[in-house]
N, CA and C atoms as an extended XYZ file, in Angstrom:
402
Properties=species:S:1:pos:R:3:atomname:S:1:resname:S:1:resid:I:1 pbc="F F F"
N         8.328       10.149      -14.311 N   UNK     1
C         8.339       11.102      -13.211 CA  UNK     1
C         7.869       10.408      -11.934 C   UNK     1
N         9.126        9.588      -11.190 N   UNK     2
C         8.369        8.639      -10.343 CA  UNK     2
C         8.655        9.377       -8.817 C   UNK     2
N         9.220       10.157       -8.790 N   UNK     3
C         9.346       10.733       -7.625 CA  UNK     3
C         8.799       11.868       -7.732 C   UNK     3
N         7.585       12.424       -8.655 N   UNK     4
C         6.988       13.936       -8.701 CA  UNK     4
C         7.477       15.289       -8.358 C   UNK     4
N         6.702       16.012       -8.526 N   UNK     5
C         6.886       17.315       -8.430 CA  UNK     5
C         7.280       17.670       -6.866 C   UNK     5
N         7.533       18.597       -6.742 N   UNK     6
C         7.924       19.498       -5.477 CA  UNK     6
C         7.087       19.567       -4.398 C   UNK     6
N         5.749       20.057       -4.984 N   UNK     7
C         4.553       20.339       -4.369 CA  UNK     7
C         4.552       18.771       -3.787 C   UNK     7
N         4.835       17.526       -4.345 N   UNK     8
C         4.100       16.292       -4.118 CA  UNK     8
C         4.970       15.979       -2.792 C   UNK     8
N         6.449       16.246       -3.457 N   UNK     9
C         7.809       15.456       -2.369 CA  UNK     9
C         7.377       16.266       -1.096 C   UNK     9
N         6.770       17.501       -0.922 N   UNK    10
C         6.446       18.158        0.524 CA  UNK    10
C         5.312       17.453        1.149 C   UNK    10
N         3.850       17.417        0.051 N   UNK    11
C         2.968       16.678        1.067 CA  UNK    11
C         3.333       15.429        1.449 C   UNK    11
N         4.199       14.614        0.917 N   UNK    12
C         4.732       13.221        1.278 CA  UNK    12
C         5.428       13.287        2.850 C   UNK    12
N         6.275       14.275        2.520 N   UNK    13
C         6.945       14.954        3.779 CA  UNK    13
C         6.387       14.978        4.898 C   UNK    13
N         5.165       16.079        4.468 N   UNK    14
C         4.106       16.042        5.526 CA  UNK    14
C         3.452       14.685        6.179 C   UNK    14
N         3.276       14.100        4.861 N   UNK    15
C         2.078       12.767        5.609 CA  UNK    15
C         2.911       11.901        6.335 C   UNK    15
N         4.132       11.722        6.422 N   UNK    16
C         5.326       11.306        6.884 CA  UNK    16
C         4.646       11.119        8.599 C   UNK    16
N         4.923       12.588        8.747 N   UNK    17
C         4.249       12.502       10.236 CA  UNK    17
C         2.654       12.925       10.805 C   UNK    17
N         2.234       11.923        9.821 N   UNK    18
C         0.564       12.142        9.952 CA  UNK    18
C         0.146       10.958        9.894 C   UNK    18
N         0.667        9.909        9.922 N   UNK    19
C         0.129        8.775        9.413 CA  UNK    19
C        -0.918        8.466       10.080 C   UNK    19
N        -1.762        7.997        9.838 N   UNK    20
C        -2.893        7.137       10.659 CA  UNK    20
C        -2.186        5.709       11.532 C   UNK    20
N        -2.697        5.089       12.668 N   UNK    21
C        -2.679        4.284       13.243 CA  UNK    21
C        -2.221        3.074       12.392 C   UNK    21
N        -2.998        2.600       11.211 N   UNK    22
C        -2.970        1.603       10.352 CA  UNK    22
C        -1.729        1.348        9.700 C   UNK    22
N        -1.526        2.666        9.185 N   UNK    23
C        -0.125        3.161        8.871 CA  UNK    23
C         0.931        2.561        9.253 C   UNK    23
N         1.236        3.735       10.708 N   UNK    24
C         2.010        3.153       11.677 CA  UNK    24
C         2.256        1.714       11.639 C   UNK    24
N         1.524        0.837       12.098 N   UNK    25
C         1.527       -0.131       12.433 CA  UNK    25
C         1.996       -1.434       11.555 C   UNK    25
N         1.741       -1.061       10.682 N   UNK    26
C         2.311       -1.664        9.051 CA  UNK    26
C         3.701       -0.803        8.537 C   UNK    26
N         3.602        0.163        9.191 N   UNK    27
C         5.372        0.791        8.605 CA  UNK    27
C         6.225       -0.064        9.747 C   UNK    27
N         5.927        0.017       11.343 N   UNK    28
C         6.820       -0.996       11.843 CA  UNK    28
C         7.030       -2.191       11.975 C   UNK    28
N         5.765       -2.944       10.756 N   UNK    29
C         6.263       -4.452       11.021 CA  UNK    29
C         7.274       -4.756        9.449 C   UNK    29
N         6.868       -3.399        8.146 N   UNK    30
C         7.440       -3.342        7.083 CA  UNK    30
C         9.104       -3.058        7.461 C   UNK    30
N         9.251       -1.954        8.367 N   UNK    31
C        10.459       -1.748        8.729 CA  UNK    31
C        11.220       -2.950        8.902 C   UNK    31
N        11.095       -3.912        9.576 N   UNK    32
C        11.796       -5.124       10.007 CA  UNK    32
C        12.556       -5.803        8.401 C   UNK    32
N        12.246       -5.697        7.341 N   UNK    33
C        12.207       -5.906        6.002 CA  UNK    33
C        12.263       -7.821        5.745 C   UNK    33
N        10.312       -7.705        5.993 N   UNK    34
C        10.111       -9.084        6.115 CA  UNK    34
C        10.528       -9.715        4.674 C   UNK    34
N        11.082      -10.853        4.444 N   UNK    35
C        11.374      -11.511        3.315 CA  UNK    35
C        12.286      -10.451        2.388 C   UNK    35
N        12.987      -10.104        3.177 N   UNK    36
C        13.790       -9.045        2.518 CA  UNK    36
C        13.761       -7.914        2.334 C   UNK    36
N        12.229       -7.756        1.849 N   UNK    37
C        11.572       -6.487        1.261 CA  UNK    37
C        12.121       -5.342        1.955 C   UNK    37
N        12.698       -4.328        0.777 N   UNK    38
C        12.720       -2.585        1.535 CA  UNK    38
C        11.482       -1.914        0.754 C   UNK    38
N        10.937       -1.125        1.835 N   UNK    39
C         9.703       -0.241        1.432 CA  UNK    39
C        10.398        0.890        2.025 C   UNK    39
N         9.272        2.022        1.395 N   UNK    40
C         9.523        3.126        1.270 CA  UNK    40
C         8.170        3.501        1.992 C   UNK    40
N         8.242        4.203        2.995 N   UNK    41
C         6.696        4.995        3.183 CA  UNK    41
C         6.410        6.809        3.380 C   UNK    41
N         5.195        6.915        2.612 N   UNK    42
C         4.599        7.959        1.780 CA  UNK    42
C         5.455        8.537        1.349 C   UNK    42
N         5.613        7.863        0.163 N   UNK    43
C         6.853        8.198       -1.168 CA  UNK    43
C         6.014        8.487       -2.288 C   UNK    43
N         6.774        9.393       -3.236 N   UNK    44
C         5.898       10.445       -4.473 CA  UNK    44
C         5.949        9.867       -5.287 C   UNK    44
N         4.400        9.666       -6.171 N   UNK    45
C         4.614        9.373       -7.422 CA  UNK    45
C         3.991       10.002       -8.439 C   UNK    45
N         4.755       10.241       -9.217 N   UNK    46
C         4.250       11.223       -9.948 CA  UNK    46
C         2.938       12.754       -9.225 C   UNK    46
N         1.810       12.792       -9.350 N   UNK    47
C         1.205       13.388       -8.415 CA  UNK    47
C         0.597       13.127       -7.412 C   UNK    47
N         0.664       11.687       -7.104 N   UNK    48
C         0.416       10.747       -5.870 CA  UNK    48
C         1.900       10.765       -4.783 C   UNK    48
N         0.943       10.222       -3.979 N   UNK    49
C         1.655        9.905       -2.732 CA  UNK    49
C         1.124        8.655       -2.293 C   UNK    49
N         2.111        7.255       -2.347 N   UNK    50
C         1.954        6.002       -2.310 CA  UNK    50
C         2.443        5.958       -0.560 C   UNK    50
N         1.360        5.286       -0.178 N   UNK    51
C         1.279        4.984        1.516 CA  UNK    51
C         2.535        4.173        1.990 C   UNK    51
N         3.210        2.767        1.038 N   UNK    52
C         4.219        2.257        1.060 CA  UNK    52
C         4.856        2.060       -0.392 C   UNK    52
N         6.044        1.180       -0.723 N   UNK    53
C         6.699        1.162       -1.954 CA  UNK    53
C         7.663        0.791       -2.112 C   UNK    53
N         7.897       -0.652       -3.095 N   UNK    54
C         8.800       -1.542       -2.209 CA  UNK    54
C         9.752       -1.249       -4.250 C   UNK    54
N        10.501        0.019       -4.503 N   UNK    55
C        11.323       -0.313       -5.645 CA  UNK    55
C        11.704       -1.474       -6.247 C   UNK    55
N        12.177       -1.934       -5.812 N   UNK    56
C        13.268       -2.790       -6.136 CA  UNK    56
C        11.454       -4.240       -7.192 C   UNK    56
N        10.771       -4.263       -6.017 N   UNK    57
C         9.474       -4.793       -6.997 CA  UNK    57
C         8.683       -4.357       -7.589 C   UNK    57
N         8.743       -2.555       -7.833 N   UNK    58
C         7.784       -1.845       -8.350 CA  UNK    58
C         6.459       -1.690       -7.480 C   UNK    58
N         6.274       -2.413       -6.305 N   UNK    59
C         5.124       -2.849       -5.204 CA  UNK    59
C         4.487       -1.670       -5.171 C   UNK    59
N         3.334       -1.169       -4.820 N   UNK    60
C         3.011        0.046       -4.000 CA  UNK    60
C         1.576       -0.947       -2.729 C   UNK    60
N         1.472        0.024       -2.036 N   UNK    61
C         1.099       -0.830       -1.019 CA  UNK    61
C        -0.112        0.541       -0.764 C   UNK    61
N        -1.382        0.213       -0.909 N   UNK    62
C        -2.334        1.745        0.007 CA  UNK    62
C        -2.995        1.108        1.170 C   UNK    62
N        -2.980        1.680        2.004 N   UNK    63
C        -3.860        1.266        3.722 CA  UNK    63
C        -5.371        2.398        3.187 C   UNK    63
N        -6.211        1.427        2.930 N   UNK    64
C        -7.438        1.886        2.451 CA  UNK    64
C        -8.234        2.173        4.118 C   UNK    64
N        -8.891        3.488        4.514 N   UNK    65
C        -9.811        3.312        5.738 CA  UNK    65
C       -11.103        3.232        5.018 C   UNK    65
N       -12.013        3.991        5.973 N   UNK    66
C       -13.387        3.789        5.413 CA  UNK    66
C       -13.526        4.820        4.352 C   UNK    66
N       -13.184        5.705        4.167 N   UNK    67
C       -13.937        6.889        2.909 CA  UNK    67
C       -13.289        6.073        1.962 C   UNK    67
N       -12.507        5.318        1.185 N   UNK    68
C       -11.994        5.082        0.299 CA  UNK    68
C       -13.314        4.055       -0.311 C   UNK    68
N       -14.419        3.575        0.686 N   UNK    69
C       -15.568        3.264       -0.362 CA  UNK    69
C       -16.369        4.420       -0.500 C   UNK    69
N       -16.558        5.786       -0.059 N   UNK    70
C       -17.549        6.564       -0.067 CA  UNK    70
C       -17.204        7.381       -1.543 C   UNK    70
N       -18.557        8.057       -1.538 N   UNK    71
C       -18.871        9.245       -2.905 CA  UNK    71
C       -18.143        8.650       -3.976 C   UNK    71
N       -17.264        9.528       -4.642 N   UNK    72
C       -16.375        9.221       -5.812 CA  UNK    72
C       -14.905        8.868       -5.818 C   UNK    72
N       -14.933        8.475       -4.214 N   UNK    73
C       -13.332        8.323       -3.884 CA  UNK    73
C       -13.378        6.740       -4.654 C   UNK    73
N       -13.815        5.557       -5.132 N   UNK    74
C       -13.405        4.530       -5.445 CA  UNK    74
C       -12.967        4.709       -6.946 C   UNK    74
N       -13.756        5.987       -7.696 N   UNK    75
C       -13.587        6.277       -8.919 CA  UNK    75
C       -11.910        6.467       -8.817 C   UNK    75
N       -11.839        7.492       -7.865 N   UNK    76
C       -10.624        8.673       -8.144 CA  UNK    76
C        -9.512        7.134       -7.649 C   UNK    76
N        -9.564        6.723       -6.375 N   UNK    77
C        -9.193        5.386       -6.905 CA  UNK    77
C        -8.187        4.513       -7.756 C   UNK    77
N        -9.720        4.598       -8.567 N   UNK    78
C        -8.843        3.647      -10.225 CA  UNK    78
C        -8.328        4.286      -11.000 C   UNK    78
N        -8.315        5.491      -11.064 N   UNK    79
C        -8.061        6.560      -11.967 CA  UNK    79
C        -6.344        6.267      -11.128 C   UNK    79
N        -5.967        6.375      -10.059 N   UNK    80
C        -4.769        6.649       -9.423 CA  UNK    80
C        -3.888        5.218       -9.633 C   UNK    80
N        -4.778        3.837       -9.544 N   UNK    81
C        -4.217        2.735       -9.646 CA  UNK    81
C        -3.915        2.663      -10.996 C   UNK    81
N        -4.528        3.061      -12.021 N   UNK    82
C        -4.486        2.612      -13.575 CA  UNK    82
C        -3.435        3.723      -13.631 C   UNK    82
N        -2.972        4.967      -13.286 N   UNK    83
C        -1.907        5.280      -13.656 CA  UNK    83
C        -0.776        4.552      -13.316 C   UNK    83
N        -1.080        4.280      -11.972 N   UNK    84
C         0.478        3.775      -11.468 CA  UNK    84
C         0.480        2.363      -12.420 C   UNK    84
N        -0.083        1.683      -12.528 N   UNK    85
C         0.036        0.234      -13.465 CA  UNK    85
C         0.369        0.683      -15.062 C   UNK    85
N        -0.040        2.024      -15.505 N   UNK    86
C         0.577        2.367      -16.593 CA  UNK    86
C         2.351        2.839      -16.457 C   UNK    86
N         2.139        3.215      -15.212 N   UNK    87
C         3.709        3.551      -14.738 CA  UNK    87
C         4.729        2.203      -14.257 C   UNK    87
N         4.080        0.809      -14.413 N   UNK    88
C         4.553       -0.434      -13.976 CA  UNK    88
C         4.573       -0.576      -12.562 C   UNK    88
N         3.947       -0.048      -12.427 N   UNK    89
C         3.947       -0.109      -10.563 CA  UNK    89
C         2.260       -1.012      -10.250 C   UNK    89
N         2.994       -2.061       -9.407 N   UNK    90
C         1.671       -3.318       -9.023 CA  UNK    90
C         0.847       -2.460       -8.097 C   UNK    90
N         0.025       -2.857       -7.591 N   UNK    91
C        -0.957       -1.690       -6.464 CA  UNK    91
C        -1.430       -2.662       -5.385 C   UNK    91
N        -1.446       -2.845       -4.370 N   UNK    92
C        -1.955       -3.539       -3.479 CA  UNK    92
C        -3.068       -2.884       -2.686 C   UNK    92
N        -3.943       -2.674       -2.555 N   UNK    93
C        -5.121       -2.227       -1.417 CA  UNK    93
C        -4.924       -2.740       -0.055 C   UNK    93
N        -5.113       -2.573        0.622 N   UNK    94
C        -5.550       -2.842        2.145 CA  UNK    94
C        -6.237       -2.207        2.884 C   UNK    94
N        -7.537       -2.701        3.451 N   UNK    95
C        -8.191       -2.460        3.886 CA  UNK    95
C        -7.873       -1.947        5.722 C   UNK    95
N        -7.722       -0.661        6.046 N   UNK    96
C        -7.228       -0.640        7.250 CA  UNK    96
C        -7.930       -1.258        8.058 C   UNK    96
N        -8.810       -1.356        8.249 N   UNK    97
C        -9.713       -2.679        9.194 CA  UNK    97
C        -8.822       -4.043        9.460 C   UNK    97
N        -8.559       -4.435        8.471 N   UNK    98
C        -7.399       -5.777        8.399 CA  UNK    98
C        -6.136       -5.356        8.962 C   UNK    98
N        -5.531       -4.244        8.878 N   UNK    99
C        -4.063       -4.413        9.637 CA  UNK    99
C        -4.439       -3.771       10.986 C   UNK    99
N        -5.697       -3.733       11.574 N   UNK   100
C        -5.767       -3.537       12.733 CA  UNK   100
C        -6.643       -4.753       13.941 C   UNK   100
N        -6.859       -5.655       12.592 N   UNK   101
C        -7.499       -6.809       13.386 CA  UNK   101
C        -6.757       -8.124       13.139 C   UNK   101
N        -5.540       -8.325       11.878 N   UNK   102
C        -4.427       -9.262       11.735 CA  UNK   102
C        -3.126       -9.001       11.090 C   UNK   102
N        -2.519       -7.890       11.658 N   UNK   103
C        -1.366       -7.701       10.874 CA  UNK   103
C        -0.419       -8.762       10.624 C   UNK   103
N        -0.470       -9.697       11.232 N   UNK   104
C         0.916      -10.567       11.034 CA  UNK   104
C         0.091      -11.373        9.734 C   UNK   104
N        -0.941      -11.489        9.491 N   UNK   105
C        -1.729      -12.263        8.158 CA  UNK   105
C        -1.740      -11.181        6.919 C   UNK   105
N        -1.726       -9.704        7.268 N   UNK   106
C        -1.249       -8.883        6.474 CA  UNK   106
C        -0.116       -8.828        5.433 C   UNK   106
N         0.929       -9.086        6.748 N   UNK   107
C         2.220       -8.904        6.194 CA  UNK   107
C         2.360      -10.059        5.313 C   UNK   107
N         1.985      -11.198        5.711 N   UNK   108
C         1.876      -12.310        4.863 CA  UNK   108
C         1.754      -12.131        3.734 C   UNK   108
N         0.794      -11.451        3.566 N   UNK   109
C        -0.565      -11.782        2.204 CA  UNK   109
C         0.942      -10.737        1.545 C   UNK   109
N         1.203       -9.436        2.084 N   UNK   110
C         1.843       -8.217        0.970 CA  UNK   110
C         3.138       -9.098        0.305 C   UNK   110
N         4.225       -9.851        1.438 N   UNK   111
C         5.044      -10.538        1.570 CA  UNK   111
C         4.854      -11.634       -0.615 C   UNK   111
N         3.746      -12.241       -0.304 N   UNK   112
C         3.491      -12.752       -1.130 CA  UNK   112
C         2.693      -12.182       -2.264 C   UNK   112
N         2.336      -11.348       -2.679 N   UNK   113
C         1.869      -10.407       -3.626 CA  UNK   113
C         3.177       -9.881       -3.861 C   UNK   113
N         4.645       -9.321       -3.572 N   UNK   114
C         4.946       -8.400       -4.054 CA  UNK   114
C         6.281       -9.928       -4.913 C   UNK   114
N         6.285      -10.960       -4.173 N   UNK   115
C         6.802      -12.242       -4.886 CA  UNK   115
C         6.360      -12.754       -5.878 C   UNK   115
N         4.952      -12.363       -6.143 N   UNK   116
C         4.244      -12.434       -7.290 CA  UNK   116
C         3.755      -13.880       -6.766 C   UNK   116
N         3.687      -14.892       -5.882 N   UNK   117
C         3.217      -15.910       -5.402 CA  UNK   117
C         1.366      -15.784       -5.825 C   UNK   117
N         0.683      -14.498       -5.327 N   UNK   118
C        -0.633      -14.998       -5.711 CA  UNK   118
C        -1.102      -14.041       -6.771 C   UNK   118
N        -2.075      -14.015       -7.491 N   UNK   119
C        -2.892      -13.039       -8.019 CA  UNK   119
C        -2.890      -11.730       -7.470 C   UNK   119
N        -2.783      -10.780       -8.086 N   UNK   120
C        -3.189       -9.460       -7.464 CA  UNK   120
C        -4.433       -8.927       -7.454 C   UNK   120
N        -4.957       -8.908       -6.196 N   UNK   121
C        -6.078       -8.545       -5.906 CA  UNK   121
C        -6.432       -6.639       -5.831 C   UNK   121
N        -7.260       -6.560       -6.566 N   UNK   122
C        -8.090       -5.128       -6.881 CA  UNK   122
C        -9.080       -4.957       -5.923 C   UNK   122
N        -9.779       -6.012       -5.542 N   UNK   123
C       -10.729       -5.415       -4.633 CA  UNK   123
C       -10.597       -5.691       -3.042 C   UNK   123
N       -11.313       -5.278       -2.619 N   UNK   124
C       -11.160       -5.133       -0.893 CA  UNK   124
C       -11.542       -6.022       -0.452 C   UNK   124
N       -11.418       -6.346        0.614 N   UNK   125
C       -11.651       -7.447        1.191 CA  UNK   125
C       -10.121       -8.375        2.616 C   UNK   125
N       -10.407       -9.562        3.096 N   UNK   126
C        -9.446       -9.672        3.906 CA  UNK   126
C        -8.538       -9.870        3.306 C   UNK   126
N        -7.444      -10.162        4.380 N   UNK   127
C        -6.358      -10.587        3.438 CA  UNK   127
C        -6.557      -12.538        3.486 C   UNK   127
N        -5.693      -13.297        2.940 N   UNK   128
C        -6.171      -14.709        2.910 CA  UNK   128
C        -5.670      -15.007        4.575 C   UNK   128
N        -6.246      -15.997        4.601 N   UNK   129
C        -6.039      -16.431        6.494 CA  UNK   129
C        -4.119      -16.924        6.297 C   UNK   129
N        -4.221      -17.162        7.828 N   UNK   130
C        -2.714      -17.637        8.426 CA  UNK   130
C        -2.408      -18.703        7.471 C   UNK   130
N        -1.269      -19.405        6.726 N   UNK   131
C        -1.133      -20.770        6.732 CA  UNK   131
C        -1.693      -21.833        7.811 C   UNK   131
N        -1.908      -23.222        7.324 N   UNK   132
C        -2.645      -23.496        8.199 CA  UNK   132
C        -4.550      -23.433        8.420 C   UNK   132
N        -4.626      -22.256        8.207 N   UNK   133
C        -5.831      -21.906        8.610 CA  UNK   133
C        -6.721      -21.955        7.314 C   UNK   133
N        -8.219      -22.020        7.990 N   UNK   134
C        -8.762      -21.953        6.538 CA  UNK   134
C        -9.893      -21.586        7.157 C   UNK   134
């Protein structure tokens, strides 16, 4: 049930035109379809709503802000990532802080996660620097 229920395909709908800044800003450099990639943004899954979602690699992509470390949101979280990885879907985090202080090192890092080039990273943090850079 990778495109969910009714109830889900509307709030997707909705968040469509709600996005946060971070969002935005990563849907128009995703739009360009760097290294090929087509994403999908706030597309249903099952009873989630995945921030981006690249089919064709199973990718899902979340623009994490700040509550996503507070109370029990890191629980609810893993509870949401371990489904989708039971559903074969990879999970990428991003920290919205990072696509608002290096998106073009962003796109990089997703670019190469959804190629399977590095490890998939679970926890937060930057993304790896520019090539070049260290």
């Amino acid at each position: 049930m990778l495109h969910g229920p009714k109830d889900t395909q509307r709030r997707a709908r909705m968040l469509r035109h709600t996005m946060t800044l971070p969002e935005v800003l990563l849907w128009q450099a995703l739009r360009a379809r760097p290294a090929h990639l087509r994403f999908r943004r706030q597309h249903p899954a099952g009873i989630y709503v995945l921030d981006f979602f690249c089919p064709r690699h199973r990718f899902a992509i979340e623009v994490d802000g700040e509550i996503h470390g507070r109370g029990d949101q890191p629980k609810r979280d893993a509870v949401r990532d371990a489904w989708l990885v039971g559903e074969g879907i990879k999970v990428v985090r991003i920290p919205a802080a990072d696509v608002l202080r290096d998106l073009e090192a962003v796109v990089l890092h997703i670019i190469a996660q959804a190629r399977g080039e590095l490890p998939l990273r679970r926890t937060l943090g930057p993304p790896p620097p520019l090539s070049g850079e260290d």
